[in-house]
C-alpha positions in Angstrom: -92.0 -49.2 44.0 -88.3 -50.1 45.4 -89.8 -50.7 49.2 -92.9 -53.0 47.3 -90.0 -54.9 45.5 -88.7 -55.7 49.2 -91.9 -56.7 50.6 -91.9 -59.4 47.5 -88.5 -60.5 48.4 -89.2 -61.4 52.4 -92.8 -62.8 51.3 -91.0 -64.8 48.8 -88.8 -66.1 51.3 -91.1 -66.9 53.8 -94.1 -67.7 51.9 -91.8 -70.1 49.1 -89.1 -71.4 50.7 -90.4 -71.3 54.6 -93.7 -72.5 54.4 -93.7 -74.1 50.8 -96.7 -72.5 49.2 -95.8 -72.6 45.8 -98.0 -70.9 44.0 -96.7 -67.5 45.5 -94.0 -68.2 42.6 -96.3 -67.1 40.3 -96.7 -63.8 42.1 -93.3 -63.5 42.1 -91.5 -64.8 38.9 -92.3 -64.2 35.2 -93.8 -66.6 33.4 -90.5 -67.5 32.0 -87.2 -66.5 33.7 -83.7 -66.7 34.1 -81.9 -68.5 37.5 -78.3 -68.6 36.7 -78.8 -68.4 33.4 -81.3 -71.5 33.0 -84.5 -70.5 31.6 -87.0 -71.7 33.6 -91.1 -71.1 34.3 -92.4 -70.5 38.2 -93.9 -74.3 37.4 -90.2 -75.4 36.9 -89.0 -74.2 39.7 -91.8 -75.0 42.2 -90.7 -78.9 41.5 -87.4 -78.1 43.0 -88.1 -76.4 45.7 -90.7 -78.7 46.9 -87.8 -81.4 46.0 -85.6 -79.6 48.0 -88.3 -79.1 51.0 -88.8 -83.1 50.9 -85.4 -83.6 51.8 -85.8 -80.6 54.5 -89.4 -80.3 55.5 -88.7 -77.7 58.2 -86.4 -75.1 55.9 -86.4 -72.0 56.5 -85.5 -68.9 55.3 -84.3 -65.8 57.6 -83.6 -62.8 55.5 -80.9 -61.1 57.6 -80.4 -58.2 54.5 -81.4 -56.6 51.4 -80.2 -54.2 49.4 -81.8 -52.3 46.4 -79.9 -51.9 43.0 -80.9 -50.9 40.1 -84.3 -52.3 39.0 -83.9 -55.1 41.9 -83.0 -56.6 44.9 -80.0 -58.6 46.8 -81.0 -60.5 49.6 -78.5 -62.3 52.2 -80.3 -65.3 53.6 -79.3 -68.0 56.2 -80.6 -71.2 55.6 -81.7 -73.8 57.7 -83.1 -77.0 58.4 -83.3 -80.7 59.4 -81.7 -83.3 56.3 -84.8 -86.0 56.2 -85.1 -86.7 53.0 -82.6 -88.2 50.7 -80.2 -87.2 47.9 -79.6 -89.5 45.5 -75.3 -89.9 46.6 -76.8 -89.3 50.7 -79.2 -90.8 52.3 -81.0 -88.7 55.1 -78.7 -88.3 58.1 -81.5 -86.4 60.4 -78.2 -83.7 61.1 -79.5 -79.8 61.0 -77.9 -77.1 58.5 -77.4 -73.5 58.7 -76.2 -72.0 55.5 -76.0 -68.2 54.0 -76.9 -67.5 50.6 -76.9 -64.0 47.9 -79.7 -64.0 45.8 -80.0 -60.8 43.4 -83.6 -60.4 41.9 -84.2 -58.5 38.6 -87.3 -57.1 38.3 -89.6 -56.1 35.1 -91.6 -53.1 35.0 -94.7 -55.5 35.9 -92.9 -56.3 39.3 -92.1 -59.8 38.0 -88.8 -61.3 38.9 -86.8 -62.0 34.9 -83.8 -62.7 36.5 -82.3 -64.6 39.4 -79.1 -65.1 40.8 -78.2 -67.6 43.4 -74.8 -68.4 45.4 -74.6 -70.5 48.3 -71.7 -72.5 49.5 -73.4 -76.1 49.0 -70.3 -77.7 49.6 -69.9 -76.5 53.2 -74.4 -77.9 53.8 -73.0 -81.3 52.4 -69.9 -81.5 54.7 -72.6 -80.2 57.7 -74.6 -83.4 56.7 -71.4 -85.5 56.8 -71.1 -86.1 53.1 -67.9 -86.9 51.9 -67.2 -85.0 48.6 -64.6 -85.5 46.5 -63.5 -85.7 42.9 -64.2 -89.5 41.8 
């Protein structure tokens, strides 16, 4: 069971986020689930990541570890790709981003993902892209 629950981690990585099928999210999540605490449905989230793979059709994903806990899965990921789509303070600036990112997946007994934590350092992508960021 712990080995299947990585598998599901690198397909969702490179089936969701690098390619952008979608509907491997409902393979993957619960039909309702926690991401830092926001409750959200695999239909929820699909809409941002196909936002966020508007603004960066070529992301990918590289899962350079994972590590088993109990009843889940932590993933390091580097991030990457090309900024051309735009956010609504930047508009596309056609720079690449490389990024790393901890994700730790809680699992049900149904293999389902019911809780996901995400951390990335999002400032340092925005200062790649040549935001400038700021308190107002």
């Amino acid at each position: 069971m712990a080995r299947d629950l990585v598998q599901k981690v690198h397909r969702y990585w490179d089936e969701a986020w690098s390619q952008g099928r979608v509907e491997y999210l409902s393979e993957f999540y619960a039909s309702s689930f926690f991401e830092n605490e926001q409750s959200l449905t695999p239909q929820d989230f699909a809409g941002h990541l196909t936002a966020w793979r508007q603004k960066f059709p070529d992301f990918r994903a590289e899962v350079d570890r994972t590590f088993l806990i109990d009843g889940g899965v932590v993933s390091r990921v580097w991030y990457s790709g090309t900024h051309r789509g735009d956010f609504s303070f930047l508009p596309a600036t056609g720079r690449a981003v490389r990024a790393s990112g901890l994700d730790v997946f809680q699992f049900n007994d149904e293999g389902l993902v019911v809780q996901h934590w995400h951390e990335t350092d999002h400032y340092e992508l925005f200062v790649q892209l040549g935001a400038t960021l700021g308190a107002p």
